[in-house]
Biopython code that builds the backbone (N, CA, C, O; Angstrom):
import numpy as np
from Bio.PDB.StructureBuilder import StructureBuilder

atoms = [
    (1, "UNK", "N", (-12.480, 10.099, 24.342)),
    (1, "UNK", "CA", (-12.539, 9.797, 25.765)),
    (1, "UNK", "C", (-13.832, 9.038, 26.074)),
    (1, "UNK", "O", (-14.935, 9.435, 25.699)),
    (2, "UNK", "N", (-13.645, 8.028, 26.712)),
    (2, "UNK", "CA", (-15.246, 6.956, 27.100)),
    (2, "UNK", "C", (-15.710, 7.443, 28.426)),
    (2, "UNK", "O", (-14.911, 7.098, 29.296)),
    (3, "UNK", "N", (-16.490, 7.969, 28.788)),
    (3, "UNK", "CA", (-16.785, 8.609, 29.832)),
    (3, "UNK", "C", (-17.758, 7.587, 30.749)),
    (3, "UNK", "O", (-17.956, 7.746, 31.954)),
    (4, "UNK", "N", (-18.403, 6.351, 29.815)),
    (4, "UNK", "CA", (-18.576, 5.259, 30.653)),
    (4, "UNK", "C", (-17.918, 4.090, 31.391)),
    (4, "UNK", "O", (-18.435, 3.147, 31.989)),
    (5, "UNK", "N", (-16.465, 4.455, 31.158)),
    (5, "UNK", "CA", (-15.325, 3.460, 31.704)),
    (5, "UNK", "C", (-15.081, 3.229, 33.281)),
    (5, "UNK", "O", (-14.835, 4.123, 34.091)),
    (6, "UNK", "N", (-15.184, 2.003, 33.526)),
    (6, "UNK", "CA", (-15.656, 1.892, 35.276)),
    (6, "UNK", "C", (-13.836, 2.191, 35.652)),
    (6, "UNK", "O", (-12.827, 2.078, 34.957)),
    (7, "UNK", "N", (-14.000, 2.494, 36.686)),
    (7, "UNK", "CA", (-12.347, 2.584, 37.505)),
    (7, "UNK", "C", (-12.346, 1.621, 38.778)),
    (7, "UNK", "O", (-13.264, 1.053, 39.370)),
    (8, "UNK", "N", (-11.143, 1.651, 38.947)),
    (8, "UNK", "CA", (-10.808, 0.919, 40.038)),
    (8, "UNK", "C", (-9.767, 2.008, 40.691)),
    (8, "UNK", "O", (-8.885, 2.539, 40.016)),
    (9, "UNK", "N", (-10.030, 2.346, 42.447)),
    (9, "UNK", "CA", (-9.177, 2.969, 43.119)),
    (9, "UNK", "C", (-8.465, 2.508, 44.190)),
    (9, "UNK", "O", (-9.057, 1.622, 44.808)),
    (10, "UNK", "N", (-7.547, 2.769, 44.554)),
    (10, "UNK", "CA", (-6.887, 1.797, 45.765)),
    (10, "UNK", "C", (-6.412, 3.013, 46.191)),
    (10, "UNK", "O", (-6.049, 3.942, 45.470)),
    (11, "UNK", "N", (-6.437, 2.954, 47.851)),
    (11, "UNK", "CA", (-6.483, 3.894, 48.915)),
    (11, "UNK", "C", (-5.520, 2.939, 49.882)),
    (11, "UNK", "O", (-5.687, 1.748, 50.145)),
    (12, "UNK", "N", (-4.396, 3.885, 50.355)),
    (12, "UNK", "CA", (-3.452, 2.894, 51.369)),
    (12, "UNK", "C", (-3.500, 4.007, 52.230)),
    (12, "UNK", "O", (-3.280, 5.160, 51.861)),
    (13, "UNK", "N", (-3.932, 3.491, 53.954)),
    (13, "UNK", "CA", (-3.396, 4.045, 55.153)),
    (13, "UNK", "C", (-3.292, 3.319, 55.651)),
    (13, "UNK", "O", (-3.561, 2.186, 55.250)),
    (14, "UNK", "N", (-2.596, 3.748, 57.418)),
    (14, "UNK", "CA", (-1.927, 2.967, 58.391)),
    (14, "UNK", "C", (-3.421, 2.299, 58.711)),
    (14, "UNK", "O", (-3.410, 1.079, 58.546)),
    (15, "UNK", "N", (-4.754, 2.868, 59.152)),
    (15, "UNK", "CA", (-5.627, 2.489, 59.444)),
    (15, "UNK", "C", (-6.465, 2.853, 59.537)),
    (15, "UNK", "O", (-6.380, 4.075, 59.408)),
    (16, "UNK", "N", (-8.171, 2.304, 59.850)),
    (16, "UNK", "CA", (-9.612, 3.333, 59.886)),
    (16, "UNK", "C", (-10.001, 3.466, 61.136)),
    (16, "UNK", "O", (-10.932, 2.856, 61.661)),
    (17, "UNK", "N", (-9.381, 4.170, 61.578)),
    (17, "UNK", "CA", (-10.058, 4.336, 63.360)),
    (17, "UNK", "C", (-10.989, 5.537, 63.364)),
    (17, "UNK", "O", (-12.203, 5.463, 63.554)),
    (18, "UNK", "N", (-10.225, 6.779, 63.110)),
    (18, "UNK", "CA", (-11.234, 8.089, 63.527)),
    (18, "UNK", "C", (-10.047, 8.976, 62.336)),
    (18, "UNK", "O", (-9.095, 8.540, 61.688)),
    (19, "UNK", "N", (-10.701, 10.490, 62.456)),
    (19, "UNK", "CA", (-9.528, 11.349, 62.003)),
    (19, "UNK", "C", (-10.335, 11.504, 60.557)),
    (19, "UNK", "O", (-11.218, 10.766, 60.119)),
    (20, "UNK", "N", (-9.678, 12.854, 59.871)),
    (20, "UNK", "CA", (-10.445, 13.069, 59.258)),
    (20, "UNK", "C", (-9.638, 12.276, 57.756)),
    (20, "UNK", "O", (-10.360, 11.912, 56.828)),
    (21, "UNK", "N", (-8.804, 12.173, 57.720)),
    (21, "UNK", "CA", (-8.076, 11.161, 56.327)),
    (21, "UNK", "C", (-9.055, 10.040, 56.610)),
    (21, "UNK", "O", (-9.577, 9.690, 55.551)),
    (22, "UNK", "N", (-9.445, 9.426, 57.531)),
    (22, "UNK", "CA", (-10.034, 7.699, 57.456)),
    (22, "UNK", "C", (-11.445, 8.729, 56.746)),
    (22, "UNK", "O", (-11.757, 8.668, 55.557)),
    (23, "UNK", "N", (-12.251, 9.761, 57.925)),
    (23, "UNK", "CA", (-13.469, 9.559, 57.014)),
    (23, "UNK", "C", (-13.384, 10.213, 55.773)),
    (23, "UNK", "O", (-14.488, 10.092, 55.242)),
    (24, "UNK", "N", (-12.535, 10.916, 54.966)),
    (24, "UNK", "CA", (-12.599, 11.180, 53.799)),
    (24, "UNK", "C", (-12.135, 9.885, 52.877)),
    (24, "UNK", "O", (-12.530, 10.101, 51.731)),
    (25, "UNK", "N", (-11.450, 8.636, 52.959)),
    (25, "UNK", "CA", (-11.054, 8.055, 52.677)),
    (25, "UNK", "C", (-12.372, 6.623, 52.658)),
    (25, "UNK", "O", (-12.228, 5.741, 51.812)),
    (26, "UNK", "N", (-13.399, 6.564, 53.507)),
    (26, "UNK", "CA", (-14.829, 6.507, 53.964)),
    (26, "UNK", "C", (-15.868, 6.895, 52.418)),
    (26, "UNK", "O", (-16.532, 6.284, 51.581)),
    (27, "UNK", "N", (-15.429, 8.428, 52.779)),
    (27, "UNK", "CA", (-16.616, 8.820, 52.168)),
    (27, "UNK", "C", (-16.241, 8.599, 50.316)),
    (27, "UNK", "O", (-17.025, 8.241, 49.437)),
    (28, "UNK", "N", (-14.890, 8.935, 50.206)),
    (28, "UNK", "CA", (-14.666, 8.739, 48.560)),
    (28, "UNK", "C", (-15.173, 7.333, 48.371)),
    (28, "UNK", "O", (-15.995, 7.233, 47.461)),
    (29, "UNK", "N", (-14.821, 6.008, 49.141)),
    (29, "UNK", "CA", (-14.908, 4.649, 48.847)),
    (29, "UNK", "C", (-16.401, 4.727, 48.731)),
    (29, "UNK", "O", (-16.823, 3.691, 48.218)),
    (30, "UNK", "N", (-17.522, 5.729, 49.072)),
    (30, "UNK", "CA", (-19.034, 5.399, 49.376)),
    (30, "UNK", "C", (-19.215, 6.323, 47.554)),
    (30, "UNK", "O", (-19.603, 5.755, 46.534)),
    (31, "UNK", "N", (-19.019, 7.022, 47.605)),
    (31, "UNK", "CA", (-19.055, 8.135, 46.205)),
    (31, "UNK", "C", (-18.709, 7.143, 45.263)),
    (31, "UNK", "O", (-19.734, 6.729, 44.722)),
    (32, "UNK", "N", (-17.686, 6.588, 44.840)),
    (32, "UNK", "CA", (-16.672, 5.840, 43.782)),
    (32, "UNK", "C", (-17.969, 4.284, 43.704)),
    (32, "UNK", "O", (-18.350, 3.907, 42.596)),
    (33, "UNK", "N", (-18.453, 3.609, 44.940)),
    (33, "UNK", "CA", (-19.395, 2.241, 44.580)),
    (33, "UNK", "C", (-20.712, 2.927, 44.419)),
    (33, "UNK", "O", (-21.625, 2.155, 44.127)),
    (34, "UNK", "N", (-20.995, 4.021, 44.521)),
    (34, "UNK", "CA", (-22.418, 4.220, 44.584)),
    (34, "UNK", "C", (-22.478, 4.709, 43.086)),
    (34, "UNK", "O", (-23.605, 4.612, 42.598)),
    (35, "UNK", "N", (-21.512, 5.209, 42.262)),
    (35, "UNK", "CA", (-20.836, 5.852, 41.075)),
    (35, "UNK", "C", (-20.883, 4.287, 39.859)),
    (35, "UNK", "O", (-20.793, 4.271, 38.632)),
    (36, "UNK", "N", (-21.061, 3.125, 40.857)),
    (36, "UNK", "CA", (-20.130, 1.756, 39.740)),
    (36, "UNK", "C", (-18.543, 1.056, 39.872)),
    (36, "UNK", "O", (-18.102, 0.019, 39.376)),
    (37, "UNK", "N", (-18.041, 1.852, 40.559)),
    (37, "UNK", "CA", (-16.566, 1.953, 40.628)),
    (37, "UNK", "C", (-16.169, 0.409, 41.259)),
    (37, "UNK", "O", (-16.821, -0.627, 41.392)),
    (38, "UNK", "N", (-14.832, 0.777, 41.561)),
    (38, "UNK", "CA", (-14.501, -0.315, 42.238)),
    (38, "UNK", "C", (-13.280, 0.154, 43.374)),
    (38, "UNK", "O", (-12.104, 0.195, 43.015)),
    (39, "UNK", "N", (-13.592, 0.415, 44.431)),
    (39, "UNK", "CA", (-13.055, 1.223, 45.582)),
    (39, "UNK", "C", (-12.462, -0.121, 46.354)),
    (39, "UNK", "O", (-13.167, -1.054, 46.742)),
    (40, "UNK", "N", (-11.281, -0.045, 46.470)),
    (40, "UNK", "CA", (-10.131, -0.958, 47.408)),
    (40, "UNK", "C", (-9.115, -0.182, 48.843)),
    (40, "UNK", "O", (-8.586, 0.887, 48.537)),
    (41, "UNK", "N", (-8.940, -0.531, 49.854)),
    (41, "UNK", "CA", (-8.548, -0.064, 50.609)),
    (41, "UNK", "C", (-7.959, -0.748, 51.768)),
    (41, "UNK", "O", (-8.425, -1.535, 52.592)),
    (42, "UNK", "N", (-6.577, -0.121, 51.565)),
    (42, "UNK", "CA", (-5.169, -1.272, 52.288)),
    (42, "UNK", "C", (-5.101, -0.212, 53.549)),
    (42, "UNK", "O", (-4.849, 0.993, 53.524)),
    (43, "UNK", "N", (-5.480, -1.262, 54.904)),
    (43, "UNK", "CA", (-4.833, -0.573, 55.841)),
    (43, "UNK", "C", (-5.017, -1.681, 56.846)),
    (43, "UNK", "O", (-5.585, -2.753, 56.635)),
    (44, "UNK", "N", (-4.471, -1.283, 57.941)),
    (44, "UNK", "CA", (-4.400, -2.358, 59.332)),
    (44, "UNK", "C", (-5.582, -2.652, 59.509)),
    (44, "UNK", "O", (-5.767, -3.848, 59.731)),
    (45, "UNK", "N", (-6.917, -1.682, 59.488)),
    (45, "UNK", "CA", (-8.174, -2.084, 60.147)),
    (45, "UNK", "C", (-8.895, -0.893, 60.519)),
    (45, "UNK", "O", (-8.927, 0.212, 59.976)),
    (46, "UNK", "N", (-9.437, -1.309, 61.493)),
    (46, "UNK", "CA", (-10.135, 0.148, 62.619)),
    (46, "UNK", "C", (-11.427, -0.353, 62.375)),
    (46, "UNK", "O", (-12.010, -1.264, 61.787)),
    (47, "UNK", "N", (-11.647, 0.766, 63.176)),
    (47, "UNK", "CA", (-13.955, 1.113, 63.402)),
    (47, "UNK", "C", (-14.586, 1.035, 62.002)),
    (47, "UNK", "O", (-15.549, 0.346, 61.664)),
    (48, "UNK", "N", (-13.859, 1.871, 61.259)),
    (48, "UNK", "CA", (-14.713, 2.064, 60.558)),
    (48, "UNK", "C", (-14.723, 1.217, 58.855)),
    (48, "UNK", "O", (-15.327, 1.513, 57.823)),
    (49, "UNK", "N", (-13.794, 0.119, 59.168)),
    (49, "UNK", "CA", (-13.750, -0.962, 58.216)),
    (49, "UNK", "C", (-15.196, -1.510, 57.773)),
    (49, "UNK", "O", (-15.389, -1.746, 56.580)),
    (50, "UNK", "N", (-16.354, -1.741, 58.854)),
    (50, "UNK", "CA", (-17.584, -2.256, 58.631)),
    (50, "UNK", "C", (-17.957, -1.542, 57.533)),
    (50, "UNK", "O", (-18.308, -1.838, 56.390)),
    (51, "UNK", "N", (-17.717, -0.003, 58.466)),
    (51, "UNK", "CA", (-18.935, 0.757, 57.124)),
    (51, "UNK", "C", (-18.278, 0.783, 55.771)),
    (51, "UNK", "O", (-18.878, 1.402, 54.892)),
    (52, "UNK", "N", (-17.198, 0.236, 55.488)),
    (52, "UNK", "CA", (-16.374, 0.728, 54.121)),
    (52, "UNK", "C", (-16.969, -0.091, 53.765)),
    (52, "UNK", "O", (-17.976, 0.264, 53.153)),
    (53, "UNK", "N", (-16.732, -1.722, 53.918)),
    (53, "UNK", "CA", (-17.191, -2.693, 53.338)),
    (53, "UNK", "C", (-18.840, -2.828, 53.078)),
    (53, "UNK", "O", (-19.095, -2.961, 51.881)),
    (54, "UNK", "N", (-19.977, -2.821, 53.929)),
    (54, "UNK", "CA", (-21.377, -1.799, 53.971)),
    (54, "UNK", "C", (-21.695, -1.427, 52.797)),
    (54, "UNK", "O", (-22.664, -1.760, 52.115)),
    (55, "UNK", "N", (-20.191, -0.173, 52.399)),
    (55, "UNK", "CA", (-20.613, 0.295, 51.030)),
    (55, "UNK", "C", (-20.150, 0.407, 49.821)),
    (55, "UNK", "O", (-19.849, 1.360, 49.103)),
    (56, "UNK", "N", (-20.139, -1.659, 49.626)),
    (56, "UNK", "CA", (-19.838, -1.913, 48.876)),
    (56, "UNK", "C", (-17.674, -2.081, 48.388)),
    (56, "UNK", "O", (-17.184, -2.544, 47.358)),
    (57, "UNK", "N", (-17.065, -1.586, 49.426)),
    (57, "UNK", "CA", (-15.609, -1.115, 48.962)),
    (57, "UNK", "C", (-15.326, -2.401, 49.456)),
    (57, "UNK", "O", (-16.095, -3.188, 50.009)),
    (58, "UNK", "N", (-13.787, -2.556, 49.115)),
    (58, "UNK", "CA", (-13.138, -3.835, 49.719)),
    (58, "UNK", "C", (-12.208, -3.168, 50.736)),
    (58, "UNK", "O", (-11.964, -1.989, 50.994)),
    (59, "UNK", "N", (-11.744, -4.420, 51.259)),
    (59, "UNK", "CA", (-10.662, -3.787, 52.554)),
    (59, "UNK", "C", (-9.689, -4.974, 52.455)),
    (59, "UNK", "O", (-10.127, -6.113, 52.293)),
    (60, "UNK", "N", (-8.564, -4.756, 52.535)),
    (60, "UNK", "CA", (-7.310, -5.749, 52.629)),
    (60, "UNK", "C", (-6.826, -5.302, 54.053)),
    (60, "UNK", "O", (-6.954, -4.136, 54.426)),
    (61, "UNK", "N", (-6.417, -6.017, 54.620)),
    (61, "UNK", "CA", (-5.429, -5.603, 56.010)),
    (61, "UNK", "C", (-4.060, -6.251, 56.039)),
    (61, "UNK", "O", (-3.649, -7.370, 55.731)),
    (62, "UNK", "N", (-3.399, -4.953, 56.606)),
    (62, "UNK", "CA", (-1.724, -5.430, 56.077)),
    (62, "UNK", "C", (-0.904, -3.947, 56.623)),
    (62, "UNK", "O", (-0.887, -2.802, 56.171)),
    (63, "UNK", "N", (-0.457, -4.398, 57.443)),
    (63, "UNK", "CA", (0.228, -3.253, 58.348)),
    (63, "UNK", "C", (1.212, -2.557, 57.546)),
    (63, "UNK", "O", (2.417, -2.810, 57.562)),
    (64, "UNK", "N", (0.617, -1.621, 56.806)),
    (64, "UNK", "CA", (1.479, -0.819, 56.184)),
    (64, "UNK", "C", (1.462, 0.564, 56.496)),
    (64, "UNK", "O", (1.364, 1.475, 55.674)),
    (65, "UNK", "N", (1.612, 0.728, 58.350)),
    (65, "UNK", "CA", (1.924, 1.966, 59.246)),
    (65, "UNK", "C", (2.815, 1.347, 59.449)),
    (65, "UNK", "O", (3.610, 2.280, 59.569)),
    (66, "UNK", "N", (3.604, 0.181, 59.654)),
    (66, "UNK", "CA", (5.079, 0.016, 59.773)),
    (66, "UNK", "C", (6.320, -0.046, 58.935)),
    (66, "UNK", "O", (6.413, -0.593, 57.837)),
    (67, "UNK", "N", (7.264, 0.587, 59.594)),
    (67, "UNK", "CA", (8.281, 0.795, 58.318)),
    (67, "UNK", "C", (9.687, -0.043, 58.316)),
    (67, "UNK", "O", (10.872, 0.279, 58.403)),
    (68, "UNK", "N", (8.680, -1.788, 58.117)),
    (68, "UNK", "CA", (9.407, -2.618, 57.769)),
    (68, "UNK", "C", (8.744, -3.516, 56.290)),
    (68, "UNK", "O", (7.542, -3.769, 56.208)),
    (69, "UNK", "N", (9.637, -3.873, 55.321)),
    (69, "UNK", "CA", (9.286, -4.304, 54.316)),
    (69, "UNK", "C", (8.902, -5.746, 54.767)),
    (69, "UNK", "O", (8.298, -6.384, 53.905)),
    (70, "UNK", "N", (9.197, -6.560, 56.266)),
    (70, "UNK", "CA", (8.909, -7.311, 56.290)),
    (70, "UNK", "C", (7.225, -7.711, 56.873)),
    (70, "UNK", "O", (6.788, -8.862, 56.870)),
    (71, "UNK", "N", (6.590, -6.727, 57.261)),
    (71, "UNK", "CA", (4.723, -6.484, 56.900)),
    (71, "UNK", "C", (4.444, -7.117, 56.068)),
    (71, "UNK", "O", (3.354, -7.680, 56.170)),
    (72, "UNK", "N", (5.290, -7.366, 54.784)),
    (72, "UNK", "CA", (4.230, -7.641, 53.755)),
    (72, "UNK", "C", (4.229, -9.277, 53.872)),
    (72, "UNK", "O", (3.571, -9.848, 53.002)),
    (73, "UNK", "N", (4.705, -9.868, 54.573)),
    (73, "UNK", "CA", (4.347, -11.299, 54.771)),
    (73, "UNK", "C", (3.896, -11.797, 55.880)),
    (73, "UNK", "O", (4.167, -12.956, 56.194)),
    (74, "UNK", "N", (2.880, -10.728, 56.909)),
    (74, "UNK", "CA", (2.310, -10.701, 58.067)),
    (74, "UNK", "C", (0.935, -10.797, 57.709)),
    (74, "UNK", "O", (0.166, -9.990, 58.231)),
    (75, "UNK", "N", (0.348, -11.915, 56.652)),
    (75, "UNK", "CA", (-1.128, -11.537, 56.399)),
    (75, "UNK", "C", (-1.493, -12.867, 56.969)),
    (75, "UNK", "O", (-2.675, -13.201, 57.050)),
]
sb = StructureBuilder()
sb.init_structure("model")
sb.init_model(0)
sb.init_chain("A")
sb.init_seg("    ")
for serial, (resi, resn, name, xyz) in enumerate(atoms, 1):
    if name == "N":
        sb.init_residue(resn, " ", resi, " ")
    sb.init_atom(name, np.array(xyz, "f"), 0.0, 1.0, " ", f" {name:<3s}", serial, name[0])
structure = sb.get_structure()
């Protein structure tokens, strides 16, 4: 087992507004880049997109709180 092997995580919600899924979803993306990692995170948006990106995570936006397959060509 290589215990120095970097990861990559991808995190999908509807969005980062408030609530406690966005800031746990926040705080893993701050743990995982401060770690080396590589923290990704699909959601519509919100407040607290700044600070994800801040620390170091990426953010894609792409309305995937709606439950149409046709979202995915709304970028």
């Amino acid at each position: 087992m290589v215990l120095n092997k970097k990861i990559t995580v991808l995190q999908v919600l509807p969005d980062l507004n408030s609530g406690g899924v966005e800031k746990g979803t926040v705080e893993v993306n701050k743990y995982l880049t401060k770690k080396g990692h590589r923290s990704i995170v699909v959601s519509n948006g919100g407040r607290m997109v700044d600070e994800l990106i801040n620390d170091n995570g990426e953010h894609y936006k792409l309305a995937v709180g709606k439950k149409t397959f046709l979202t995915l060509f709304d970028s």
